[in-house]
Each structure stands twice: as C-alpha cells, then as structure tokens.
C-alpha positions as CSV (number, residue, x, y, z in Angstrom):
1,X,-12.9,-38.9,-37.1
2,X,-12.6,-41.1,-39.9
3,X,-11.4,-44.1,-37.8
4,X,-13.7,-43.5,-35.1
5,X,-16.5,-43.4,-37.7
6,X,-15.6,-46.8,-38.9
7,X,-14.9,-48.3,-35.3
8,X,-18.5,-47.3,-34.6
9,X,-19.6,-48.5,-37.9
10,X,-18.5,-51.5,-37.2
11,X,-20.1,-51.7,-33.5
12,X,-23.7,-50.7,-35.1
13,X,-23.6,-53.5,-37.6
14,X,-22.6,-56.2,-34.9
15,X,-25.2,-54.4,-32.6
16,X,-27.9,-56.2,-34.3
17,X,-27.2,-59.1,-32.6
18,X,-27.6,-57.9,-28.8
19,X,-24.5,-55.6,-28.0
20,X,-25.0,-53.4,-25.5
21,X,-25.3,-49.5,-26.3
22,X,-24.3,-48.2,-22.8
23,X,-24.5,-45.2,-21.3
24,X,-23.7,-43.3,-18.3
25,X,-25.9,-41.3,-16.0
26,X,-22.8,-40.3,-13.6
27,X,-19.3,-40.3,-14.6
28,X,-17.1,-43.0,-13.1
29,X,-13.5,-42.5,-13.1
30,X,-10.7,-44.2,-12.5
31,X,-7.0,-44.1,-12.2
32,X,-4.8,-46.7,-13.9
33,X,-1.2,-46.2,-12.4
34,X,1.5,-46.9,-14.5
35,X,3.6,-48.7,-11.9
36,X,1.0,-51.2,-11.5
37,X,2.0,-53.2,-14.8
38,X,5.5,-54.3,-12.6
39,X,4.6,-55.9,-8.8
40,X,0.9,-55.5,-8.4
41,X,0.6,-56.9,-12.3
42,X,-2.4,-55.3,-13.3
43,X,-2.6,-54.4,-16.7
44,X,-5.0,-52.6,-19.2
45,X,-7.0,-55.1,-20.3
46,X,-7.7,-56.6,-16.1
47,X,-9.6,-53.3,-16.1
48,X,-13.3,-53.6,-16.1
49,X,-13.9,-51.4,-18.7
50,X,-18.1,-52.0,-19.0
51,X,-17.9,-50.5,-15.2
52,X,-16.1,-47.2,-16.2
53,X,-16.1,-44.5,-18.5
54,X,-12.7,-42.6,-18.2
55,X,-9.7,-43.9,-17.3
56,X,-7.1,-41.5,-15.7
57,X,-3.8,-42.9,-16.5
58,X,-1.0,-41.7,-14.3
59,X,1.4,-40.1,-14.5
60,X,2.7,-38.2,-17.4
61,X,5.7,-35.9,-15.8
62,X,7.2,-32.6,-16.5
63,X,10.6,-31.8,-17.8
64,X,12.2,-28.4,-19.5
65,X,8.4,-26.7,-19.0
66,X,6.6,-29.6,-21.3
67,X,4.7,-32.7,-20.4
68,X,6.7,-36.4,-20.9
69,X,6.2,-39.7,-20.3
70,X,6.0,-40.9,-17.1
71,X,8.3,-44.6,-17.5
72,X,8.4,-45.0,-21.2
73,X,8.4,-49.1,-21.0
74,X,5.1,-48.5,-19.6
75,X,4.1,-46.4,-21.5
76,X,4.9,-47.0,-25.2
77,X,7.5,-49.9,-25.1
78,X,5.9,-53.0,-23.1
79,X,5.3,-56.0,-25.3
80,X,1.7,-57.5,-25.4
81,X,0.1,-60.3,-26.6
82,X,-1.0,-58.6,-30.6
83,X,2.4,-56.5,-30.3
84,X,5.5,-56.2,-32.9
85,X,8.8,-54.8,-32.9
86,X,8.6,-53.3,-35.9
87,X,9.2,-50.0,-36.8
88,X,6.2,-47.7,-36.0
89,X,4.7,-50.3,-34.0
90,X,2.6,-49.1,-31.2
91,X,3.2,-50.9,-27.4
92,X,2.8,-50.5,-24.1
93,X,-0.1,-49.3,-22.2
94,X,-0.8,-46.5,-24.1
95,X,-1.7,-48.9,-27.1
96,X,-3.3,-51.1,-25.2
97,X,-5.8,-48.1,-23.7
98,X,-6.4,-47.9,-27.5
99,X,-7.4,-51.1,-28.2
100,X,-9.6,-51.0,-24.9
101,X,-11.7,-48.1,-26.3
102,X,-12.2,-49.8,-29.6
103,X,-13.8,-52.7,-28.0
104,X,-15.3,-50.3,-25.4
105,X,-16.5,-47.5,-27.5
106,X,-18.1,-45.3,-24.2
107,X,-14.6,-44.6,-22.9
108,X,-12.6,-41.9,-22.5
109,X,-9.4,-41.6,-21.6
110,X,-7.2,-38.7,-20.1
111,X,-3.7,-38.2,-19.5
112,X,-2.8,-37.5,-15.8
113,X,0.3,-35.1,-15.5
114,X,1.8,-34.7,-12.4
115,X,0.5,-36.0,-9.0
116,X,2.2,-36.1,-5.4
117,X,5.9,-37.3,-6.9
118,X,5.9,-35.2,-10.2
119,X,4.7,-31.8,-9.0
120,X,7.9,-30.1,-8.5
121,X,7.6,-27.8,-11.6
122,X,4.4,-26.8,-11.7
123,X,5.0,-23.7,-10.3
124,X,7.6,-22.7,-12.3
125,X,5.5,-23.5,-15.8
126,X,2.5,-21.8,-14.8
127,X,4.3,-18.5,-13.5
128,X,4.6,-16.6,-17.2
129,X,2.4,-16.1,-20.1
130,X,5.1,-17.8,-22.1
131,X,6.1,-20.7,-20.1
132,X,1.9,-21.5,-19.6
133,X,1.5,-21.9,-23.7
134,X,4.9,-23.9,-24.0
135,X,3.4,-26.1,-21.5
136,X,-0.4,-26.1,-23.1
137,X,0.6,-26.3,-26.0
138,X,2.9,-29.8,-25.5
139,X,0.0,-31.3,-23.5
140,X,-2.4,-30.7,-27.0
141,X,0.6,-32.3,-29.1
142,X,1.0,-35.1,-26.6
143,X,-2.5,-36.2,-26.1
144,X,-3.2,-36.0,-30.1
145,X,0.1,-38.2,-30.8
146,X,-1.0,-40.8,-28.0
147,X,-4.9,-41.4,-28.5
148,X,-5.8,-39.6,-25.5
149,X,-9.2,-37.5,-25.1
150,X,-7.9,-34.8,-22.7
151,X,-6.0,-33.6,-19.6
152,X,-6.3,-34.2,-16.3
153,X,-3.8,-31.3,-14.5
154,X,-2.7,-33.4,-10.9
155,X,-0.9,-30.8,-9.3
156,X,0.0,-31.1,-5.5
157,X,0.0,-28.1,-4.4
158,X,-0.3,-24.6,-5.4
159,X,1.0,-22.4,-2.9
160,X,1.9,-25.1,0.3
161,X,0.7,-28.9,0.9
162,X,3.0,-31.1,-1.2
163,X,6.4,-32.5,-1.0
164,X,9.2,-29.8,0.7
165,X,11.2,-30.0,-2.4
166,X,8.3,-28.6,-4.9
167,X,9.0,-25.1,-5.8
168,X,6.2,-23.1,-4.3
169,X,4.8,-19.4,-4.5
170,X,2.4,-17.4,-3.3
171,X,1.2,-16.7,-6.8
172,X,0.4,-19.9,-7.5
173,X,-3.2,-19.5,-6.6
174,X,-3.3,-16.8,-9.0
175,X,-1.0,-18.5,-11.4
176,X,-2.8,-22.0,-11.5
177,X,-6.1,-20.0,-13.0
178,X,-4.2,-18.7,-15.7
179,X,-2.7,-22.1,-16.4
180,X,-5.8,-24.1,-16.4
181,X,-7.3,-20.7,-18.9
182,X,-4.5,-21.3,-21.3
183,X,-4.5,-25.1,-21.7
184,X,-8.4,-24.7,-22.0
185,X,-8.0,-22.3,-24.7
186,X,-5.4,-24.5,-26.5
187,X,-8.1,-27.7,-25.9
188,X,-10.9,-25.8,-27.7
189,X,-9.1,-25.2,-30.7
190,X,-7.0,-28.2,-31.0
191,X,-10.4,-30.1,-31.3
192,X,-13.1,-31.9,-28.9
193,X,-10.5,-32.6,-25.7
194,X,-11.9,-32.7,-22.0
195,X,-9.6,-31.3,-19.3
196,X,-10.0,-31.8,-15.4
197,X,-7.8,-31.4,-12.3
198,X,-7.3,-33.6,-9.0
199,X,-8.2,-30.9,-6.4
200,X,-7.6,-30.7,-3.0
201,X,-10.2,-32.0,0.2
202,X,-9.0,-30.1,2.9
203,X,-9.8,-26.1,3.9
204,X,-6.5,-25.5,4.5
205,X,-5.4,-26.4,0.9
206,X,-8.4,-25.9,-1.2
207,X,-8.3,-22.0,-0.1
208,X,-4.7,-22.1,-2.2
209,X,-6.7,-22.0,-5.5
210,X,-9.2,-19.8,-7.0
211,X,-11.9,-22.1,-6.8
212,X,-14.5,-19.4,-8.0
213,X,-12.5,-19.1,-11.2
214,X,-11.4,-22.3,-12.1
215,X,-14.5,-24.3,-12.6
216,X,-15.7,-22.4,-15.7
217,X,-12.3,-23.7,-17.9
218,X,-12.7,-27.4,-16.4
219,X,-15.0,-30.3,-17.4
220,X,-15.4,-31.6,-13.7
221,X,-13.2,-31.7,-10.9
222,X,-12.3,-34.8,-8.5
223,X,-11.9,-33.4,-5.2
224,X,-9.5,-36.3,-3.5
225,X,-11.4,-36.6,-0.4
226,X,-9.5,-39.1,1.1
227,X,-6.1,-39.0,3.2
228,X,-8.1,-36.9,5.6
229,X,-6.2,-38.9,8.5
230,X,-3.3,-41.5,8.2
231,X,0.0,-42.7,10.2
232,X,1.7,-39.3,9.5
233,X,2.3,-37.8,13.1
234,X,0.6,-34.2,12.0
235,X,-1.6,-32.3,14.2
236,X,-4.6,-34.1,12.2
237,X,-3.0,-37.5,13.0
238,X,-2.4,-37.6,16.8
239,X,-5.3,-40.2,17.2
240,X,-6.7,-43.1,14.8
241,X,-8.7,-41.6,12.5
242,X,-10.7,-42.1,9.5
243,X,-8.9,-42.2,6.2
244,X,-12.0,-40.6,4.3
245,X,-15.3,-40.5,6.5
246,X,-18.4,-39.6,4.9
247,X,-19.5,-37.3,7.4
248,X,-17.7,-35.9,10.9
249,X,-18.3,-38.0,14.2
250,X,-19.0,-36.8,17.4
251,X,-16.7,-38.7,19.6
252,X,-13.8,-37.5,17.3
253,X,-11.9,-35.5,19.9
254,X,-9.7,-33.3,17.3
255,X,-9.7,-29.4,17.7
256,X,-11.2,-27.9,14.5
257,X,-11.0,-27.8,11.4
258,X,-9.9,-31.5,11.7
259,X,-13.2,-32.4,14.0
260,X,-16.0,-31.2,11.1
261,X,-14.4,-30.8,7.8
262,X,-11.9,-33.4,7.7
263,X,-14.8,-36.2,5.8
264,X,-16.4,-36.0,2.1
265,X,-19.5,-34.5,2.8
266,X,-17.8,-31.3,4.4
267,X,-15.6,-30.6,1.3
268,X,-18.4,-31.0,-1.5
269,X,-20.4,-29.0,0.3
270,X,-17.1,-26.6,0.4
271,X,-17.0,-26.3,-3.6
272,X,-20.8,-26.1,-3.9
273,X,-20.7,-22.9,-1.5
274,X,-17.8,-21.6,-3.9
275,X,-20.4,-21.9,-6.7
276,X,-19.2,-25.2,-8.4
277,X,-22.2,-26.5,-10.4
278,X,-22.8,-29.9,-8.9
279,X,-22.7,-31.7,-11.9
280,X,-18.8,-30.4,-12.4
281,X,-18.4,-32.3,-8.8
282,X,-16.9,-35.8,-8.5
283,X,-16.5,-37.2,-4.6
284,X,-13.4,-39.5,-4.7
285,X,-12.9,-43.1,-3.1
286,X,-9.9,-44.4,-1.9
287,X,-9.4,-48.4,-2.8
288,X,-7.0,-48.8,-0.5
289,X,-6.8,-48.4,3.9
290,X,-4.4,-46.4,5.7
291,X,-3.3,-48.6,9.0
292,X,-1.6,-47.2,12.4
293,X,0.7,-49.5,14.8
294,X,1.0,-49.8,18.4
295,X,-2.8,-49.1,18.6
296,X,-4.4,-48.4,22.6
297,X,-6.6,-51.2,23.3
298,X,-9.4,-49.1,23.9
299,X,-12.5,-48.1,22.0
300,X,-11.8,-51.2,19.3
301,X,-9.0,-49.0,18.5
302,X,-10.5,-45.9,16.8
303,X,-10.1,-42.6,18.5
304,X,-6.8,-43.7,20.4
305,X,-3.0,-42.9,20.4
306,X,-0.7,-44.9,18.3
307,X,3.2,-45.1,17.1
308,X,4.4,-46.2,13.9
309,X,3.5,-48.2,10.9
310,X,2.1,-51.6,10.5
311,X,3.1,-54.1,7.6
312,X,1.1,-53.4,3.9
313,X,0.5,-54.4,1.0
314,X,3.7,-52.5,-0.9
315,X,4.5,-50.2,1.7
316,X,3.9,-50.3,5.2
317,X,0.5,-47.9,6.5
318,X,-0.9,-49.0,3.2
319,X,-3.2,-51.9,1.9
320,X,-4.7,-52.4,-0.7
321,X,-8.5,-53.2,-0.2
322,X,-8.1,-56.8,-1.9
323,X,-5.0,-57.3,0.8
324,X,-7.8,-56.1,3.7
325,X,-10.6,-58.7,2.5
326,X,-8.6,-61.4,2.3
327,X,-6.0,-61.0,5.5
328,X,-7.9,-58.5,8.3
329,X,-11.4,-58.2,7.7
330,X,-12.7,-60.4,10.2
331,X,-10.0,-63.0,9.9
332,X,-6.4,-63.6,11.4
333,X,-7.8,-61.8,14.9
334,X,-9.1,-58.9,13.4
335,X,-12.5,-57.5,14.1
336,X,-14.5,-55.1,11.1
337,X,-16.3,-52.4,12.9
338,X,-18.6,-49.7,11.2
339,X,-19.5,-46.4,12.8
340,X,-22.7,-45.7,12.3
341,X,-22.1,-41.2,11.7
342,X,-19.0,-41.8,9.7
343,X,-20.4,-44.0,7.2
344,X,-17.2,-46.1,7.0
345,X,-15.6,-49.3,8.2
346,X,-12.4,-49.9,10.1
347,X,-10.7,-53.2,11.4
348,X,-8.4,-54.2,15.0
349,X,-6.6,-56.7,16.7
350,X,-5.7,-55.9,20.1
351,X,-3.2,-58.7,20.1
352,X,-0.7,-57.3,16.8
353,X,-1.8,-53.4,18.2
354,X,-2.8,-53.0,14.2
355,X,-5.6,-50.4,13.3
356,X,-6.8,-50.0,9.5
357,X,-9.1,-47.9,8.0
358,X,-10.6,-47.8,4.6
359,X,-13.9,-48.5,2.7
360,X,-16.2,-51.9,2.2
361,X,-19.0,-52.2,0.0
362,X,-21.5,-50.8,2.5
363,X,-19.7,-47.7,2.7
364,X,-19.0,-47.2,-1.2
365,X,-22.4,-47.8,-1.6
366,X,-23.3,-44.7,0.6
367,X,-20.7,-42.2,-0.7
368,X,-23.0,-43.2,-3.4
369,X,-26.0,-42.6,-2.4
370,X,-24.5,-39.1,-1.3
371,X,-23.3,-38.4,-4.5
372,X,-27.2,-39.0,-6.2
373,X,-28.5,-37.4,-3.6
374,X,-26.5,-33.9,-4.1
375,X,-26.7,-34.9,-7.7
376,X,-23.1,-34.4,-8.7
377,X,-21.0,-35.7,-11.9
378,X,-20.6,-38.6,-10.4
379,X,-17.4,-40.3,-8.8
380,X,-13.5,-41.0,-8.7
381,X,-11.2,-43.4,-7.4
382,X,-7.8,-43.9,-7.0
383,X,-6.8,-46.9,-7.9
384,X,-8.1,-49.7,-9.9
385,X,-5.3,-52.6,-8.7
386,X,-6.0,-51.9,-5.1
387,X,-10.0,-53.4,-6.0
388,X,-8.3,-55.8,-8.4
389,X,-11.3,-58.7,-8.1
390,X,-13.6,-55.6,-8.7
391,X,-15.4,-55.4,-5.4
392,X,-15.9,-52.0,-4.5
393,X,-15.9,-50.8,-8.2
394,X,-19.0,-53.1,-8.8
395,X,-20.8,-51.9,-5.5
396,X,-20.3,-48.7,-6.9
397,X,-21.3,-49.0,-10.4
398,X,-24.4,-51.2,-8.9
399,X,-25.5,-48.3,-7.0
400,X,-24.6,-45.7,-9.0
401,X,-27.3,-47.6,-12.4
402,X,-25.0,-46.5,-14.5
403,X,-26.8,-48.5,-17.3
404,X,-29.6,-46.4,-17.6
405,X,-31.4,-48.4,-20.9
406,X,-30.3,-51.1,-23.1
407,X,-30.5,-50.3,-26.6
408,X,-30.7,-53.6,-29.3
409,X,-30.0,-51.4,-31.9
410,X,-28.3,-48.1,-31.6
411,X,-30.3,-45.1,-34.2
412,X,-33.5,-46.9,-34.2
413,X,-35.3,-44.3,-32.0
414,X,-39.0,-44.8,-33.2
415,X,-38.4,-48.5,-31.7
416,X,-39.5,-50.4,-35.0
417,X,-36.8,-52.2,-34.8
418,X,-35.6,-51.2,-38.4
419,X,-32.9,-48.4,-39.5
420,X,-35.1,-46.1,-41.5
421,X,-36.1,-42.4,-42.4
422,X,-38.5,-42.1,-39.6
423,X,-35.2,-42.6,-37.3
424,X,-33.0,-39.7,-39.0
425,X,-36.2,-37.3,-38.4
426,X,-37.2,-38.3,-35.1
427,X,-33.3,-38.0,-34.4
428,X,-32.9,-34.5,-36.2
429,X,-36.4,-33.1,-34.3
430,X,-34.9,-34.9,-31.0
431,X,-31.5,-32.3,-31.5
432,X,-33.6,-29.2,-32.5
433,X,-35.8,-29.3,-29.7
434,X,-39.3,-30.1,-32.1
435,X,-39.3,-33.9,-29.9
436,X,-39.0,-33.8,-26.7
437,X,-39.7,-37.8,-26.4
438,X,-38.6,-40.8,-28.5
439,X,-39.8,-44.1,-28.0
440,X,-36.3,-45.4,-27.6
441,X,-34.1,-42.3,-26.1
442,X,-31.5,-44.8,-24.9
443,X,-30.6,-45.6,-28.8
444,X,-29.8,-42.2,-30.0
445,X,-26.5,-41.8,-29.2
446,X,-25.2,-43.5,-32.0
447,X,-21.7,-43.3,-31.6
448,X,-21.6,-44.1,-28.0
449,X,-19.9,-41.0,-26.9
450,X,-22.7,-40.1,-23.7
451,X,-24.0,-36.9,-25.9
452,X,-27.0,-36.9,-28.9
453,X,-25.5,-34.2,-31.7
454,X,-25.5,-34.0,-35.1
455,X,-22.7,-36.7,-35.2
456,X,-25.5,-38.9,-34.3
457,X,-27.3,-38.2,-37.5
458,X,-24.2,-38.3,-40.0
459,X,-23.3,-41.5,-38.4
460,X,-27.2,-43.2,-38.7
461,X,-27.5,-41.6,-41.8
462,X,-24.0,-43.9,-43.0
463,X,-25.3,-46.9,-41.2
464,X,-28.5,-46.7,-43.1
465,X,-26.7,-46.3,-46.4
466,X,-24.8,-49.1,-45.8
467,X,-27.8,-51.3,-44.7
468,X,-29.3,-50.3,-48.0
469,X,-27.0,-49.1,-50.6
C-alpha cells in the first residue's frame, strides 16, 4: 500500500498540470500472450494501455498441483531497455506489466493459468480438499511475489471439450465449484485480489459447470464466444461458418444447436437465464479470422463445403486481423462481405478457393452496442498482437465511452479547483450516502482504482497535507 500510495501521490501532484484521471464505465480486457514477445514482437509497452483496464497475461502453467511460470525468459528473465543483471533485478514481462501500471495507474492485471495447452491437470488439482488449497494457496503466493492483482482460472474443460490428453472426470463439474470456492476464500484473506475464469460459449460445454454456483465466488466471467465454427471437420464445421456471429442467420443450414446457439447473443443470454448478474458478464472478441480452403464458388463462399486449410499468419486457418486488413480485405482478389443478421464480416476469392471469417470495425462496434444494451461488465478479447495497429481495440473503446469525465485534478470534488476541507467532507458525505451529487463526481476516485472508498479520503487527506504542510 505504501508504494501504491506514493505512485498515486506522485500522479495527483503532476495532475495539476492536465493528466488525465480515467475511468471505466465497462471493463475492457485483454490478453497479452506470452509467446508474442518472440515472432509476432509485441511487447508490454506496444500495448495501448489508456484503452484497457486489465490485462490477462497468459499463460501461467501447472506442475506438481501448483501454479508456475509459463516460459520464464518471458516472464521474469527478458532484458529491457531500464533492465540490469544484477542480483534481485526484476526483468521480463512481468516487470515490465509493473512499470506499465505505474505509468497507467487504472490498470489491473491478472495472471492467466492454464488455457487450451496447459489444462491437463486441472482435474486432478481440483478433485480433493487438499490438493484445491495446495493449488489456492500457490496462486495467492505467486500473484503477491509477481505484482499481479488476481486470477484468472483458464481451464479448458471440465468434464469433456479440450485436448484428448487432459485428464477428465465426471466430477469436474462438481469439482470446479469447489476449486473456484477455495481460491476465493484464499483471495479474500490474502488481501484485495480479483479472480475470473475463461468460460465456455457453447451449450454443449457450458452445461459441464455449475454455472448457478460459480458466479457468486467470481468477479466477472468472459464467456469466449468465439471459435463457434472453424476449419476443424466437426459436425458444427461441415460448411463455412461464422467464427463468432453476433446473432444466428437464417440461411445457416446446420441442424441444431449449431443453427441458433452457436453466435454471442445466444450464449449471454444462456448465463443470464442461469442467473448471472449482467454486470458479472463480459462478451469476448476474437482479433483474429479463422479461414477454410478449397471453398465452393457459390454464395461468395459462406454457407458452402470446403477441404483443408489456407495459408495464415503463424499457422495455417489462422490470421491475424492486422494480416486480413492489409492482404484480403478487399485487396489481392478478395471481396469483404457483411451479412446483415450475423452482424459480422467475412472475405473470398473464388480464384485461390480461400474463405475467412473474422471481425472489422463495424462489427466490434455492434458486439458493442450489444454489450450496452444488455448492460453487462463489459468486454474481452483475445489477443492484443493480432490488432497490433490498434484497430478494432480503438473501435471498441470508441464505442464502448470508456472515458466517462475528465478530471484536471483528482479530490477536488466541489470543483473549486483547489484541494481543501470542503473536498474531504463532500468526499466523506459522498461514501456515507449524506451526498448523493458532487459537482465533480469524476474526480473522487483519487487513486484511480475505478471505486470511491475510504482510500479516497486517506489518500486526499495526504495530498492536501502535502500541498500545505
């Protein structure tokens, strides 16, 4: 507390001068993949941190029951510009998410553990009482040793879905509850920590957990509605599809559930009707398209049969979005077509038989609009080097206002444009519930961490002292 207080400190005195107090209506999150530092070169600081407001950073993996890095030179041991080799030094992009948040005091970050690779032992940890608080409890020690402000649990699956290798039990569903009860428990008394999960989009998956149950130990939840469809050969894929529609088209000619649930709106709704507050709900966005190869020439290439993978951008099926805007998207005889019930964008060439689908700006813009309208948490996406000249992130943000007010200078809520006494009681009457209004509401949160407590007041009632010794 004592070195956030004087990071803070430090941001209300320069504040004078015009910095930005920003806050966020909705949450926007966003992953930050570790492998991204190596061939996509995307680091830390290309993120566009005034955009954002937690960064997911994935993966951390599991060994022996206990969380662990992920790829320790990414971590901890990468050299930056500002780094040493000393002993004790801090590196890697661990530090550098540290150095981020000092400069960007709004963020949060969150430690990621798992995902589609690193899910094999889930089941296992979470299957006694014993093995659940081993694991809890070396999630609590790792986030406190590495500056992180929570957990973010990224298993894929419980019960069926993932990889063939994962271990896998029917208990799971049951298990995963307890798990999530245990690390929230260990949370709560370690100190102030947030903790989320990466949950399932489709019915046949999201009935593997205890949906009911979970919510009330989580923060918010990013449902990962995307990878509806893609060039897998499954009984969902037989036909181009849409990687992540907003809502189910007619002409799709899949038998059900793939027909009406496979799309964003369709699975929100699915966590709503389990009793999910809204506001514990984040719809997630895919920055990337999935593509399909030897494509029918018929129908611009949606709805049609296909074999195989075309070229992308790391791996073949995949591009990034930056990869699409610049190489297919109306250029190199490629045609961008938008669908008009789906709500998303898709691209063909008759000549290379090449299909892609994924998401523009108009259709970021109205998951958006979606997510204001159903008024959730707000949104996630996965990931930010896929976007890396910060198209769709900006569309999003844009639409999403997450600046609600400026604020010239953070504590002066009677807008006198002075740091005074009538501040601290206008503050303290704001908390109790005496004032419902100030005349600048956007300047008391003080330390920039989206909530108005009593840490407001300490923290004005320090500035002022310093102003004024």
């Amino acid at each position: 507390m004592k070195k956030l207080g004087a990071i803070v400190v430090a941001t209300l005195l320069v504040s004078v001068n015009g910095v930005l107090c920003q806050t966020f209506d909705k949450n926007i999150v966003g992953y930050f993949v570790q492998w991204g530092i190596y061939a996509r070169d995307y680091h830390v600081p290309d993120i566009p941190a005034d955009e954002v407001n937690v960064i997911n950073y994935a993966f951390a993996n599991i060994s022996e029951g206990q969380i662990v890095l992920g790829d320790p030179y990414a971590d901890i041991d990468r050299f930056y510009p500002g780094d040493c080799w000393d002993p004790g030094c801090e590196r890697g992009s661990f530090h550098q998410l540290q150095i981020l948040k000092e400069a960007y005091p709004h963020l949060k970050t969150m430690i990621s553990v798992g995902g589609w690779i690193w899910s094999h032992y889930f089941s296992e940890l979470a299957s006694t009482e014993e093995s659940r608080v081993l694991f809890a409890a070396s999630c609590v020690t790792f986030i406190q040793e590495w500056g992180f402000d929570g957990v973010d649990i990224d298993w894929e699956y419980p019960v069926s879905g993932g990889l063939p290798t994962n271990l896998y039990s029917p208990e799971d569903r049951v298990n995963f509850t307890l798990l999530l009860a245990e690390l929230r428990s260990q949370l709560d008394a370690a100190g102030d920590y947030l903790l989320t999960i990466a949950a399932p989009a489709g019915p046949e998956i999201i009935v593997n957990i205890e949906v009911e149950l979970i919510y009330q130990y989580l923060d918010w939840i990013n449902i990962m509605t995307y990878d509806f469809h893609g060039p897998w050969g499954s009984e969902a894929d037989s036909v181009t599809n849409f990687l992540s529609a907003l809502y189910p088209s007619e002409e799709d000619p899949l038998e059900e559930p793939f027909h009406s649930y496979f799309n964003l709106s369709a699975a929100v709704q699915t966590y709503l009707d389990l009793g999910v507050p809204s506001g514990k709900l984040h719809a997630g966005l895919p920055f990337y398209g999935r593509g399909y190869a030897n494509v029918a020439d018929a129908n611009n290439g949606l709805f049609v049969g296909w074999s195989g993978l075309p070229p992308g951008t790391w791996e073949n099926g995949t591009a990034d979005y930056w990869d699409l805007e610049q190489n297919y998207i109306d250029v190199n005889g490629y045609t961008e077509y938008w669908h008009e019930e789906a709500m998303v964008p898709w691209v063909f060439n008759p000549a290379t038989q090449v299909m892609y689908s994924y998401e523009n700006p108009a259709s970021i813009t109205a998951k958006v609009d979606y997510v204001l309208s159903q008024d959730l948490g707000g949104i996630m996406f996965w990931e930010f080097s896929g976007d890396k000249f910060d198209v769709l992130l900006s569309a999003a943000y844009e639409e999403l206002n997450a600046i609600n007010e400026t604020c010239d200078l953070p504590g002066d809520v009677t807008g006198d444009d002075e740091l005074n006494i009538l501040d601290i009681v206008s503050l303290v009457g704001y908390i109790l519930g005496s004032i419902s209004d100030l005349n600048q509401e956007a300047c008391a949160d003080v330390n920039f961490d989206s909530q108005v407590t009593v840490q407001d007041v300490v923290l004005l009632v320090n500035i002022i002292l310093e102003i004024n010794p």
